[in-house]
C-alpha positions in Angstrom: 30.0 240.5 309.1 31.5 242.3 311.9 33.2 244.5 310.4 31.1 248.3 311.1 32.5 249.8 307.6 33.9 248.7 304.5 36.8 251.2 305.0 38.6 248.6 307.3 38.5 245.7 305.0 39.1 247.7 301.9 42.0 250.6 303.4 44.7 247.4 304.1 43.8 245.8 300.6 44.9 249.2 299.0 47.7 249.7 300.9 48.7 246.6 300.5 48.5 246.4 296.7 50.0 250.0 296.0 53.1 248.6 298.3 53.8 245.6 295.9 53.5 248.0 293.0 56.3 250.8 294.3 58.2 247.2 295.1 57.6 245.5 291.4 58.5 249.0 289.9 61.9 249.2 291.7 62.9 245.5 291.0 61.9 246.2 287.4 64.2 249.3 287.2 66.9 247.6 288.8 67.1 244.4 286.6 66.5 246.7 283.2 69.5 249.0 284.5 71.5 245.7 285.3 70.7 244.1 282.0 70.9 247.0 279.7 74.6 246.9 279.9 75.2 243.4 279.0 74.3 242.1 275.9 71.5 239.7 275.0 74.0 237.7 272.2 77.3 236.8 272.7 79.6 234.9 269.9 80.9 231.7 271.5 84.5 232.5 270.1 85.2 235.7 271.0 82.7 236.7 274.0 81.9 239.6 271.6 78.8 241.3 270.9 77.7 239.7 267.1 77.9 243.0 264.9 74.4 243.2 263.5 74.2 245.6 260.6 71.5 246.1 258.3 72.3 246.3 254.2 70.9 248.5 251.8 67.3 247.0 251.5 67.5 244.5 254.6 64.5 245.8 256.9 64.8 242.5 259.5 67.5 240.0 261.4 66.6 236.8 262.3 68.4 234.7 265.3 67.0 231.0 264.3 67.9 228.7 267.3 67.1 225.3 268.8 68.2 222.7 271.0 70.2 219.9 269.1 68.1 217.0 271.1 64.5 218.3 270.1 65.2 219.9 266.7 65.9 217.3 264.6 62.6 215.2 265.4 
């Protein structure tokens, strides 16, 4: 190689990556801030949230969805 040091191949590499991180880590935080005020279900009549509520003895919820075509084969 031509290179006289490993510094000059490895310094923009770094750089590089630890750029992408900071810019991954700010889009992260700006979608979960955007999506954390909308919620993930909506009921189709009223544009509500669905009130999910546990009862006494009920540890899970279950959301059972599919798409008309490909669930009844």
């Amino acid at each position: 190689m031509v290179f006289a040091s490993t510094t000059i191949i490895v310094l923009p590499l770094v750089v590089i990556t630890l750029a992408m991180m900071v810019v991954m880590f700010a889009i992260s935080m700006v979608l979960l801030r955007r999506e954390g005020r909308q919620p993930i279900f909506i009921h189709a009549d009223t544009g509500m949230a669905p009130l999910l509520t546990l009862w006494d003895g009920q540890k899970w919820q279950l959301f059972l969805s599919h798409i008309w075509s490909t669930g009844q084969e």
